[in-house]
N, CA, C and O atoms as a GROMACS GRO file, in nm:
protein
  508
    1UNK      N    1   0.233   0.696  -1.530
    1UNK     CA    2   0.321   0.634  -1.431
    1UNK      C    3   0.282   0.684  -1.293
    1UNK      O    4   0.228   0.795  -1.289
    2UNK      N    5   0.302   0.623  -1.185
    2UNK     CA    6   0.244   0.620  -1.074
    2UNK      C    7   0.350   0.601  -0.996
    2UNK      O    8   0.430   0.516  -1.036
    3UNK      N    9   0.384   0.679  -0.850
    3UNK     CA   10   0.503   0.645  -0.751
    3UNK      C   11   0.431   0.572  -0.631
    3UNK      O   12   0.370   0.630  -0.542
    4UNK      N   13   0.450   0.412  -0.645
    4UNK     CA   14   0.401   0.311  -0.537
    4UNK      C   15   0.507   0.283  -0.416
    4UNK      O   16   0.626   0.258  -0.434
    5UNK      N   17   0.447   0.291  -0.305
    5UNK     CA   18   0.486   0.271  -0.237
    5UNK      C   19   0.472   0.122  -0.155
    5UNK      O   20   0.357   0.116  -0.110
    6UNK      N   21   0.538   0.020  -0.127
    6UNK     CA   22   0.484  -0.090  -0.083
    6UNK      C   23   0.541  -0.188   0.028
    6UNK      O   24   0.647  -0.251   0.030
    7UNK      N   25   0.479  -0.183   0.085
    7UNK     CA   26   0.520  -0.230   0.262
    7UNK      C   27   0.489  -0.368   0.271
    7UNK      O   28   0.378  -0.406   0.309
    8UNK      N   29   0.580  -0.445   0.238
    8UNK     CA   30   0.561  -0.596   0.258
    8UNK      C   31   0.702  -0.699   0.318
    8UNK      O   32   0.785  -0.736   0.235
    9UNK      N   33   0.718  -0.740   0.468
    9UNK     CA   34   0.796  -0.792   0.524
    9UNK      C   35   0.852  -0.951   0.393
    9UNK      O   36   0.966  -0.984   0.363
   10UNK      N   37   0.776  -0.986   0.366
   10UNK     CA   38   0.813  -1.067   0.273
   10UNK      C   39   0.882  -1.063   0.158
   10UNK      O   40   0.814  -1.011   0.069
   11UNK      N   41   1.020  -1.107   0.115
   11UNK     CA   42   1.104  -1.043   0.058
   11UNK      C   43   1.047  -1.074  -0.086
   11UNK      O   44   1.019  -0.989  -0.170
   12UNK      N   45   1.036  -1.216  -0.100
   12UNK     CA   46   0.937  -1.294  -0.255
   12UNK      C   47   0.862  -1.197  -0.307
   12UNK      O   48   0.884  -1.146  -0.417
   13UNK      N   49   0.727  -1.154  -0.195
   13UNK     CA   50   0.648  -1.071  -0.265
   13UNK      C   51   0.679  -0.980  -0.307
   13UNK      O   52   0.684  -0.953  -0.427
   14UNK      N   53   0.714  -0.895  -0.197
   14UNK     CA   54   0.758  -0.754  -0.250
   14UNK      C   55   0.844  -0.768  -0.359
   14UNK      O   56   0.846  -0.674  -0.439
   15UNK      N   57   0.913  -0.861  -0.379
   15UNK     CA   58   0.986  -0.836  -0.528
   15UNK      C   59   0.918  -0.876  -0.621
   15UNK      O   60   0.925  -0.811  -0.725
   16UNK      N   61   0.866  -0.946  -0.619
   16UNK     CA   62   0.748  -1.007  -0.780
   16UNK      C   63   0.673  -0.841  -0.775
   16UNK      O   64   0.676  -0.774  -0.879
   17UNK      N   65   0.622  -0.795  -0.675
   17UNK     CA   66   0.527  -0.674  -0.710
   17UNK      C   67   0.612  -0.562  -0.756
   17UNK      O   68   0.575  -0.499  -0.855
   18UNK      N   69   0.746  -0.523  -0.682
   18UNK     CA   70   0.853  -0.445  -0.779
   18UNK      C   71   0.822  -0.449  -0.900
   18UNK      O   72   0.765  -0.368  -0.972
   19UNK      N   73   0.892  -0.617  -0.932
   19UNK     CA   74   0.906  -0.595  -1.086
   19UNK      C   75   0.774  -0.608  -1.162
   19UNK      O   76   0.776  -0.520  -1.248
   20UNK      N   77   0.700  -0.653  -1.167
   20UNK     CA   78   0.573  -0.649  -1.212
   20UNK      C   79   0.489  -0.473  -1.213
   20UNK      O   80   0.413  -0.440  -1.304
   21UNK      N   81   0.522  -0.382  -1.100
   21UNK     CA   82   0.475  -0.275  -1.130
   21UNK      C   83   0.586  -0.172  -1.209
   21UNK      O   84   0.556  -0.078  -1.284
   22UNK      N   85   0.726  -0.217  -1.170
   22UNK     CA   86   0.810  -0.149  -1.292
   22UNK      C   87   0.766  -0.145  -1.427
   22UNK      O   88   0.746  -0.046  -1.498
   23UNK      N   89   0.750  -0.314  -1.463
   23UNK     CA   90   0.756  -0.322  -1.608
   23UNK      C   91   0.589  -0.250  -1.646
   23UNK      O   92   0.559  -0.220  -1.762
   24UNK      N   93   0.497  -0.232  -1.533
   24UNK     CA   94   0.411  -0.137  -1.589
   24UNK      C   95   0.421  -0.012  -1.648
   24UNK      O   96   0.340   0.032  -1.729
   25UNK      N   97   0.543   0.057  -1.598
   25UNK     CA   98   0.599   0.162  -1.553
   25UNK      C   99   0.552   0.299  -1.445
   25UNK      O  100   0.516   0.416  -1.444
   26UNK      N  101   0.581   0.188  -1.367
   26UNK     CA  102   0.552   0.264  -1.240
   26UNK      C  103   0.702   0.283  -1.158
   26UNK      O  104   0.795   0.204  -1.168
   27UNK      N  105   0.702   0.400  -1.080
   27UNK     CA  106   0.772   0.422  -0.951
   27UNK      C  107   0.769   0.302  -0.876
   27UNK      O  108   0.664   0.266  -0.822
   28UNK      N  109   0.886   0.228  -0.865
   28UNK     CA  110   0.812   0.212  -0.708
   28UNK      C  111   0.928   0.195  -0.610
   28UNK      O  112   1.045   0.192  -0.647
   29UNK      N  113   0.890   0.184  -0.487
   29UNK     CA  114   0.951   0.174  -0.347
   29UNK      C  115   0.885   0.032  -0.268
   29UNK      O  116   0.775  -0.021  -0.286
   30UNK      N  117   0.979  -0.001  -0.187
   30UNK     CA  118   0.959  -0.097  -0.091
   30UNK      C  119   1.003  -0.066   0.031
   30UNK      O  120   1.096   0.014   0.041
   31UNK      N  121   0.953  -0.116   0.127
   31UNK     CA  122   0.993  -0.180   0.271
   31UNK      C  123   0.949  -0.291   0.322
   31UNK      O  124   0.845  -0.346   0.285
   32UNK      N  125   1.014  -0.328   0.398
   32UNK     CA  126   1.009  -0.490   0.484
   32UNK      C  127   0.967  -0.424   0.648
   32UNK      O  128   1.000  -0.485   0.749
   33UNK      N  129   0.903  -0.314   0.651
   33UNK     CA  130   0.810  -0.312   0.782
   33UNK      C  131   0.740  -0.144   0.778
   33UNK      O  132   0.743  -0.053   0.694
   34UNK      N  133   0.679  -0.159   0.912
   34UNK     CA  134   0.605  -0.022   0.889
   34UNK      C  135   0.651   0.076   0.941
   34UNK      O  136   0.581   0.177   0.950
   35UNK      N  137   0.792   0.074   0.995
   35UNK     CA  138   0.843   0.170   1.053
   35UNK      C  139   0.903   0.244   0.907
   35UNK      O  140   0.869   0.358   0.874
   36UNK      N  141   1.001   0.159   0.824
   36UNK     CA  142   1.051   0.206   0.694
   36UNK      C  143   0.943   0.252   0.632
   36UNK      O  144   0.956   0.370   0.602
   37UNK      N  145   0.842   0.208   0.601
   37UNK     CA  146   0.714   0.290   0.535
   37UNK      C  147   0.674   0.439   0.601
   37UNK      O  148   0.645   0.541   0.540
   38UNK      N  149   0.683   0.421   0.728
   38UNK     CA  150   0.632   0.558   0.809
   38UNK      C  151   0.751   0.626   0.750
   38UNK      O  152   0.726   0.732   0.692
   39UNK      N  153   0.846   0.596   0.752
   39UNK     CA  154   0.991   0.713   0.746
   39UNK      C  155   0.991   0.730   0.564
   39UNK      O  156   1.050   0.825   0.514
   40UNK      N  157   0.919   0.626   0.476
   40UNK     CA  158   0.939   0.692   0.322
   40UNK      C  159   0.823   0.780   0.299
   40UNK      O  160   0.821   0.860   0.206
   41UNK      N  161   0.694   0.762   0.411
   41UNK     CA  162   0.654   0.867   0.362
   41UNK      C  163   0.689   1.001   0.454
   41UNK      O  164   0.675   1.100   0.382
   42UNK      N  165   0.712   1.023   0.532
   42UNK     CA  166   0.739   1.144   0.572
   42UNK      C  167   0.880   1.206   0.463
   42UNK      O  168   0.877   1.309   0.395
   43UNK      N  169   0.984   1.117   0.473
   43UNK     CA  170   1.093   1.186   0.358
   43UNK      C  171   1.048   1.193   0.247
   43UNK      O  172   1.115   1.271   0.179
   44UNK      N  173   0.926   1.129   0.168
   44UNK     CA  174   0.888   1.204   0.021
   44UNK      C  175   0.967   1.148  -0.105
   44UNK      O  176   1.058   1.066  -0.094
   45UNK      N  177   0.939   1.180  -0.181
   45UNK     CA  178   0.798   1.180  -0.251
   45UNK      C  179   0.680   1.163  -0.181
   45UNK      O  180   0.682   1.084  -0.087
   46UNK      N  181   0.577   1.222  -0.207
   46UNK     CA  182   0.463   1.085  -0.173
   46UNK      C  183   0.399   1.006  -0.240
   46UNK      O  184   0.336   1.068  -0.326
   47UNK      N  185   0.381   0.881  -0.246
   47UNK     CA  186   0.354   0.798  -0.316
   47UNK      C  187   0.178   0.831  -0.408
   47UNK      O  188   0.089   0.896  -0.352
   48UNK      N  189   0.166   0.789  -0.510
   48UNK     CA  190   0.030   0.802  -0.534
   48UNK      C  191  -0.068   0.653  -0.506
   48UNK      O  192  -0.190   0.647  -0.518
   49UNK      N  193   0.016   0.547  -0.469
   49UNK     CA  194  -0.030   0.458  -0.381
   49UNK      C  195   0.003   0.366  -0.293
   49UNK      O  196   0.123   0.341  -0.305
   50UNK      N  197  -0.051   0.299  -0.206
   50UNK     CA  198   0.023   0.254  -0.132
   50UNK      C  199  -0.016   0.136  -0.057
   50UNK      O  200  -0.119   0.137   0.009
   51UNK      N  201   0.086   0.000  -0.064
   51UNK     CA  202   0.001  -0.151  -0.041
   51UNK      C  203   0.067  -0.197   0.078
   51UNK      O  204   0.190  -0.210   0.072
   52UNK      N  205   0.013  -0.222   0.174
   52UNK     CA  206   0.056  -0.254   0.285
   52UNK      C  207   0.015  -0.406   0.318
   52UNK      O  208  -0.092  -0.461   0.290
   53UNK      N  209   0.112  -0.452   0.375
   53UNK     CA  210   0.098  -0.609   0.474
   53UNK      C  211   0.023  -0.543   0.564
   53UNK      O  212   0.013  -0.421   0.575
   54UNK      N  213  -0.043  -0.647   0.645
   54UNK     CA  214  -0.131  -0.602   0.785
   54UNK      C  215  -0.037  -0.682   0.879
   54UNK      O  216  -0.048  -0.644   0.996
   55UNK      N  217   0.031  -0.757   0.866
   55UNK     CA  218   0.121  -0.842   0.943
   55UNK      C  219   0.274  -0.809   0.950
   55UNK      O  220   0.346  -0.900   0.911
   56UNK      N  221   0.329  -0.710   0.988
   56UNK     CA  222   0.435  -0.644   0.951
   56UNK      C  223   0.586  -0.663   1.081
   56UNK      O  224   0.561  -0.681   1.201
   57UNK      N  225   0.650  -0.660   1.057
   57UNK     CA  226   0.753  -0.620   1.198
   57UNK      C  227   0.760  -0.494   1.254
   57UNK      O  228   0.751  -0.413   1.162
   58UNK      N  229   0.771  -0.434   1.366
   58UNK     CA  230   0.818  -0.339   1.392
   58UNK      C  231   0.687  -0.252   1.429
   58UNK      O  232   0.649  -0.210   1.538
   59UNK      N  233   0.642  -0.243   1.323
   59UNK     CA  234   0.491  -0.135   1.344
   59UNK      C  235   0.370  -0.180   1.210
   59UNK      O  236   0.373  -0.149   1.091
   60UNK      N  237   0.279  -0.257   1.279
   60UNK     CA  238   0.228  -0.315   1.228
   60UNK      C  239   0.140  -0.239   1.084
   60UNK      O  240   0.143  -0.117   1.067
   61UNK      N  241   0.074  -0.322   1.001
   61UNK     CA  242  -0.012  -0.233   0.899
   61UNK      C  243  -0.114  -0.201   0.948
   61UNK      O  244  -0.178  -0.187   0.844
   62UNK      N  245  -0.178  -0.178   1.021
   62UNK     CA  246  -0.263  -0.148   1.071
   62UNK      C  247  -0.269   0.018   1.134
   62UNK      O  248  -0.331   0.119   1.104
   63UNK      N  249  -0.164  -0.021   1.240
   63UNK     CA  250  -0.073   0.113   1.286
   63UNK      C  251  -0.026   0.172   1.123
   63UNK      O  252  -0.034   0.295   1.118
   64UNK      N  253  -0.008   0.149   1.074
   64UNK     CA  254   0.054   0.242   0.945
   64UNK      C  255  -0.099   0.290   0.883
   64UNK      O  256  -0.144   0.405   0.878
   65UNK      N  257  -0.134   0.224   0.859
   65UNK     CA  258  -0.320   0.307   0.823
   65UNK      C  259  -0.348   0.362   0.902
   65UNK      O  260  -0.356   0.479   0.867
   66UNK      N  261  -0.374   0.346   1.019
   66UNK     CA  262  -0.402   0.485   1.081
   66UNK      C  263  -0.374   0.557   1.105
   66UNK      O  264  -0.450   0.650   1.133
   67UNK      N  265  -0.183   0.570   1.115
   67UNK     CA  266  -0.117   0.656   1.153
   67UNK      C  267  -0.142   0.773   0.970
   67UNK      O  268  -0.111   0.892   0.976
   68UNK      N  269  -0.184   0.728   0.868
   68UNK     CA  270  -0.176   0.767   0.774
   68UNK      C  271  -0.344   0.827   0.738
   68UNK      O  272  -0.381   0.928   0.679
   69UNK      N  273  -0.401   0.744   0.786
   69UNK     CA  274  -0.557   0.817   0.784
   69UNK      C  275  -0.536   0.979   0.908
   69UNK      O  276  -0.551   1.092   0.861
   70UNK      N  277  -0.511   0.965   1.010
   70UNK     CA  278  -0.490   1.095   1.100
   70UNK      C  279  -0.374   1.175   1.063
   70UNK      O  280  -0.316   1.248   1.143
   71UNK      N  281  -0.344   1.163   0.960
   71UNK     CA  282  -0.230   1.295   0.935
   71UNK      C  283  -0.254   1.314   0.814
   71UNK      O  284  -0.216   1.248   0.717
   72UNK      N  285  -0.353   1.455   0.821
   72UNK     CA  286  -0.406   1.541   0.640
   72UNK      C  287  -0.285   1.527   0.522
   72UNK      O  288  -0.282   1.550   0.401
   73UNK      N  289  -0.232   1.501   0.577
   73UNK     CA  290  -0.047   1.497   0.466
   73UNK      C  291  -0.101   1.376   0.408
   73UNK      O  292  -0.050   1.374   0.296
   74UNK      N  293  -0.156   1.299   0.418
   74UNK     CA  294  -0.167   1.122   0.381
   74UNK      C  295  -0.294   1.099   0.353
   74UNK      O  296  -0.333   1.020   0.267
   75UNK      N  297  -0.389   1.192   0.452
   75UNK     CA  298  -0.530   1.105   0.367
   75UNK      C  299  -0.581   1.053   0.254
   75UNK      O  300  -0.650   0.952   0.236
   76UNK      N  301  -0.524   1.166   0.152
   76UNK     CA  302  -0.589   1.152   0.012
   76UNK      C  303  -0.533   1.032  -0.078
   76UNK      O  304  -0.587   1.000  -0.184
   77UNK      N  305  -0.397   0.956  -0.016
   77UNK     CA  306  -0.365   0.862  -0.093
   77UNK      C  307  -0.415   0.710  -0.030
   77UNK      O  308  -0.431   0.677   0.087
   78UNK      N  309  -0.433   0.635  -0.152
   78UNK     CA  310  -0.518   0.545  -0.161
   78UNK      C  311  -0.423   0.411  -0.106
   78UNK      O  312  -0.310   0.376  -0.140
   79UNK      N  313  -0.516   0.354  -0.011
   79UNK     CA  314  -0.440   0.221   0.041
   79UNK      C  315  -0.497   0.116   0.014
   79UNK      O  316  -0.616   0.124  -0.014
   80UNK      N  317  -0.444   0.008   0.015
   80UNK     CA  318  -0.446  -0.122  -0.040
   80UNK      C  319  -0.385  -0.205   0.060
   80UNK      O  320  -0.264  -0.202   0.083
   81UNK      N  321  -0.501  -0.307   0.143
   81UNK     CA  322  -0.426  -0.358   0.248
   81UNK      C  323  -0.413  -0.537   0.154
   81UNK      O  324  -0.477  -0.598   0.068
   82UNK      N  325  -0.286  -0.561   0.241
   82UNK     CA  326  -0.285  -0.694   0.164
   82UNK      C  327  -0.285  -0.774   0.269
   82UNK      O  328  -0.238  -0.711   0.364
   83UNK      N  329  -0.326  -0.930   0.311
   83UNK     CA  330  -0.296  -0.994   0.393
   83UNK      C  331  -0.309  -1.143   0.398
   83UNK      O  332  -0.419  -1.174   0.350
   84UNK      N  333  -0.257  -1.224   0.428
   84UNK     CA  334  -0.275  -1.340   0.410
   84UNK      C  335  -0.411  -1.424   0.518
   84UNK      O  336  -0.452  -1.540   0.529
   85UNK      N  337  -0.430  -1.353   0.553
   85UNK     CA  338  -0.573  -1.402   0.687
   85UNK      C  339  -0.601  -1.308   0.681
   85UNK      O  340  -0.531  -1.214   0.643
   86UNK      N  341  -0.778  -1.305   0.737
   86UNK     CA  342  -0.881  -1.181   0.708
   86UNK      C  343  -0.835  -1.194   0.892
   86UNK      O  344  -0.851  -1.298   0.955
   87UNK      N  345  -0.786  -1.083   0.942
   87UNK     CA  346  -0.798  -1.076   1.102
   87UNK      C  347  -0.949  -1.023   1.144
   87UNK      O  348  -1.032  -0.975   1.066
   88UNK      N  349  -0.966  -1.046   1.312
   88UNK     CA  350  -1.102  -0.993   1.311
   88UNK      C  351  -1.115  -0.856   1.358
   88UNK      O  352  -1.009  -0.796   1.373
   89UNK      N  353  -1.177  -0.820   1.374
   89UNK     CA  354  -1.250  -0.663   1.366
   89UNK      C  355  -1.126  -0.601   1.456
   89UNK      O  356  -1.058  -0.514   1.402
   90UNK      N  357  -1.099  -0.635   1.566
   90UNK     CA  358  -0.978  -0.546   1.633
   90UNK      C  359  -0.882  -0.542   1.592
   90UNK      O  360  -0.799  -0.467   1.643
   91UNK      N  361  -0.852  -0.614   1.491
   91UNK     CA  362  -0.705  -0.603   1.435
   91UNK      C  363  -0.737  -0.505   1.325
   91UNK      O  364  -0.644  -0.430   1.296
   92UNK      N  365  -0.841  -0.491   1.262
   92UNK     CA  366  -0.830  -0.397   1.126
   92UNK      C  367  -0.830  -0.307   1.136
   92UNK      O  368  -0.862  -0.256   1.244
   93UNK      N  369  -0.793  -0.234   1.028
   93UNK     CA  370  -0.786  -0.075   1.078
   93UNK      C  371  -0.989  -0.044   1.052
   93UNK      O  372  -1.072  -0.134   1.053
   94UNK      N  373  -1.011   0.071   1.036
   94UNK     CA  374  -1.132   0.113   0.999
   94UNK      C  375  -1.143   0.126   0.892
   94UNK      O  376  -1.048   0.149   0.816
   95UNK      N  377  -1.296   0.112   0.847
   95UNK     CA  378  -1.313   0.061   0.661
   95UNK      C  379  -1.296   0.199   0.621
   95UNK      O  380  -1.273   0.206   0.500
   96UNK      N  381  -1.298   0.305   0.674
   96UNK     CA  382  -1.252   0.424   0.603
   96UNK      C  383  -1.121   0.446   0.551
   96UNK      O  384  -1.083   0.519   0.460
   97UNK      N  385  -1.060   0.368   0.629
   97UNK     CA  386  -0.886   0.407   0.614
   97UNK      C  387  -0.776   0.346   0.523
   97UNK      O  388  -0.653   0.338   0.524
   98UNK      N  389  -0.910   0.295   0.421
   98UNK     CA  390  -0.829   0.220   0.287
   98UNK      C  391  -0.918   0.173   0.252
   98UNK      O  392  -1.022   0.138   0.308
   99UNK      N  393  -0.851   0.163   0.068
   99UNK     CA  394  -0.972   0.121  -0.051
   99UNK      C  395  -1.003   0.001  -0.034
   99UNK      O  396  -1.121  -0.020  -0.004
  100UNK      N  397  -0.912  -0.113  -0.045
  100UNK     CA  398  -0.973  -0.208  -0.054
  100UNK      C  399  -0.858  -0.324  -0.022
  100UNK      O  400  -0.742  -0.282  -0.024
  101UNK      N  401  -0.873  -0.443   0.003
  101UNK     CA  402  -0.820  -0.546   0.062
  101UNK      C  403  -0.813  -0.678  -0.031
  101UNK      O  404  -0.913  -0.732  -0.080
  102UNK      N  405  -0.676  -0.722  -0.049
  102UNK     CA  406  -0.592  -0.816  -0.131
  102UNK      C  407  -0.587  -0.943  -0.072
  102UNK      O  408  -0.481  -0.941  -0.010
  103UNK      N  409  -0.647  -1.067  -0.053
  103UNK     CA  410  -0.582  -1.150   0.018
  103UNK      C  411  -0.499  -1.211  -0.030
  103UNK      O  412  -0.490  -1.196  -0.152
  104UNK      N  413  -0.412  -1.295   0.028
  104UNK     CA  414  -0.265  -1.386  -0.009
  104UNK      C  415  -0.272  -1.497  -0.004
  104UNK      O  416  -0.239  -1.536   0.108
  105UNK      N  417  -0.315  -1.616  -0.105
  105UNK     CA  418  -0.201  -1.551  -0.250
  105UNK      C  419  -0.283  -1.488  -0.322
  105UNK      O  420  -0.398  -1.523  -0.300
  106UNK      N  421  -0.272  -1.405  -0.402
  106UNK     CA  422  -0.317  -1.292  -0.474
  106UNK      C  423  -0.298  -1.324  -0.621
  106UNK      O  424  -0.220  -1.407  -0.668
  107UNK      N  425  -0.383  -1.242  -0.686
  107UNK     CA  426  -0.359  -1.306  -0.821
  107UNK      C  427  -0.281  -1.141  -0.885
  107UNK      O  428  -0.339  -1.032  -0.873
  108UNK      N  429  -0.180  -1.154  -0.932
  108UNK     CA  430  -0.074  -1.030  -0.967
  108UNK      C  431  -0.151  -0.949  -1.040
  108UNK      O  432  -0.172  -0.830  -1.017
  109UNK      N  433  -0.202  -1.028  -1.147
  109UNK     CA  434  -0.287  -0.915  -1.272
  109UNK      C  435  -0.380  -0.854  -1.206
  109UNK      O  436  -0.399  -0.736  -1.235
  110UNK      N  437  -0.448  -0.906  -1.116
  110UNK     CA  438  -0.589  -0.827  -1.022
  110UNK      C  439  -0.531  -0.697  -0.917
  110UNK      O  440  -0.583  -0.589  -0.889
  111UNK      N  441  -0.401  -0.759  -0.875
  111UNK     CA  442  -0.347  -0.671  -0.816
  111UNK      C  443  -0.309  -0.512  -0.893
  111UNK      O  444  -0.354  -0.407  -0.846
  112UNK      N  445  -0.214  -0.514  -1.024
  112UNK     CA  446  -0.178  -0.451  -1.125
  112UNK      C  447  -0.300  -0.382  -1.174
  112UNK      O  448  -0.269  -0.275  -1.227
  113UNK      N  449  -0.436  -0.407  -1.176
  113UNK     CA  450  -0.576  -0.378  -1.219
  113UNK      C  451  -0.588  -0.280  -1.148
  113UNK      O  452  -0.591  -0.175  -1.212
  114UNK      N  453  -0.599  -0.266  -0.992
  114UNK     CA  454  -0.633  -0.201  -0.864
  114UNK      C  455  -0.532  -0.087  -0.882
  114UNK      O  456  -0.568   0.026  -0.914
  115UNK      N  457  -0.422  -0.117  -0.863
  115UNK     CA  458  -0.325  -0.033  -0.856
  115UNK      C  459  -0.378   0.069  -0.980
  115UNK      O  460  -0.432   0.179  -0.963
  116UNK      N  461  -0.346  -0.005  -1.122
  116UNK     CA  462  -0.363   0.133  -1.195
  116UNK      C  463  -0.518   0.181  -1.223
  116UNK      O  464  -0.537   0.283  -1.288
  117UNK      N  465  -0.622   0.109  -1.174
  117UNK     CA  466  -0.750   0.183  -1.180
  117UNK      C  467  -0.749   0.323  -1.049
  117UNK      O  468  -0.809   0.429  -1.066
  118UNK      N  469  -0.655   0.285  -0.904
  118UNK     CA  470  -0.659   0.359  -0.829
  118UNK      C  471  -0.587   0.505  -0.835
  118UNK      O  472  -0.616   0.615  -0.787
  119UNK      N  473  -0.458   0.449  -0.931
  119UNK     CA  474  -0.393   0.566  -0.954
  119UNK      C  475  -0.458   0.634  -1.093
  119UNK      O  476  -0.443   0.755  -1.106
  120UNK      N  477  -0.515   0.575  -1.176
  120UNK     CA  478  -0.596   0.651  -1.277
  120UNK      C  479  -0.746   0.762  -1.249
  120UNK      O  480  -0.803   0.859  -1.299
  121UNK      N  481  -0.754   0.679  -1.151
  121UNK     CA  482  -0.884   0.787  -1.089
  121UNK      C  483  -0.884   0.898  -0.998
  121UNK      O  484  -0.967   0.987  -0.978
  122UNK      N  485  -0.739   0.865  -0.931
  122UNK     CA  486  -0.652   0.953  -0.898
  122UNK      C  487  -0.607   1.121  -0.963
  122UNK      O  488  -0.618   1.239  -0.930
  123UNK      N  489  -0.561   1.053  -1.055
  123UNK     CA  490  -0.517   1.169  -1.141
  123UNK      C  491  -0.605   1.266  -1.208
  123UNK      O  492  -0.583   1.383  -1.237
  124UNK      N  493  -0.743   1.168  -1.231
  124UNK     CA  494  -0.862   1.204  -1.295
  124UNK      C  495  -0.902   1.320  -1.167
  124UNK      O  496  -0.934   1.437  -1.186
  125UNK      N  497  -0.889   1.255  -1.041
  125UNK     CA  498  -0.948   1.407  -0.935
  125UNK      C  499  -0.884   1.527  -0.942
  125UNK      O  500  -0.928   1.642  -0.938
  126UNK      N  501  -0.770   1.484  -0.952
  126UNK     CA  502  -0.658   1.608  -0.935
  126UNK      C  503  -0.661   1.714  -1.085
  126UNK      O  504  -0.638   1.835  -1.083
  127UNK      N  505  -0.684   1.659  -1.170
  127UNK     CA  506  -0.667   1.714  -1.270
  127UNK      C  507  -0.812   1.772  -1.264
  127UNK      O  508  -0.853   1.845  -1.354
   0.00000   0.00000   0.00000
């Protein structure tokens, strides 16, 4: 089991991905922007992964990857940007600052794949 964290303004998605990573049995958490994401991870748990909109209210995903790549508290967990348009180069964060990128609509099982290959290889470092 894995504690996900997942930042998606869209209420639809984020709930299909809830329940879909519950019934995996996973943790998980939501927010509807990147300010609530900045504030679940600083209050903790920390997630062992974490899927972000790039199109967000408040503080964009973008700003949340980087604000999460520059603070050693966050590097090591694995991001997953999701987005419905590939933006161009100034909007993205840097290819360092997350695994890999979801576009929308997404296919759930591919999604569910990522997630637990990321948190399985995960555990595999730590251990």
């Amino acid at each position: 089991m894995a504690r996900v964290l997942i930042m998606e303004d869209e209420p639809n998605i984020a709930f299909v991905l809830k329940i879909a990573m519950s019934e995996e049995g996973h943790e998980v958490r939501t927010c509807q922007d990147g300010l609530c994401g900045l504030q679940q991870l600083e209050k903790g748990p920390l997630p062992d992964i974490v899927l972000v909109d790039l199109c967000m209210p408040r503080v964009s995903g973008r700003a949340v990857v980087e604000a999460m790549h520059k603070n050693q508290k966050f590097q090591e967990i694995p991001v997953v940007i999701m987005s419905g348009s590939i933006p161009d180069a100034r909007n993205f964060p840097p290819a360092n600052s997350y695994r890999t990128l979801i576009t929308k609509p997404f296919d759930l099982f591919k999604v569910l794949e990522i997630v637990n290959e990321l948190t399985t290889s995960q555990c595999l470092a730590v251990s």
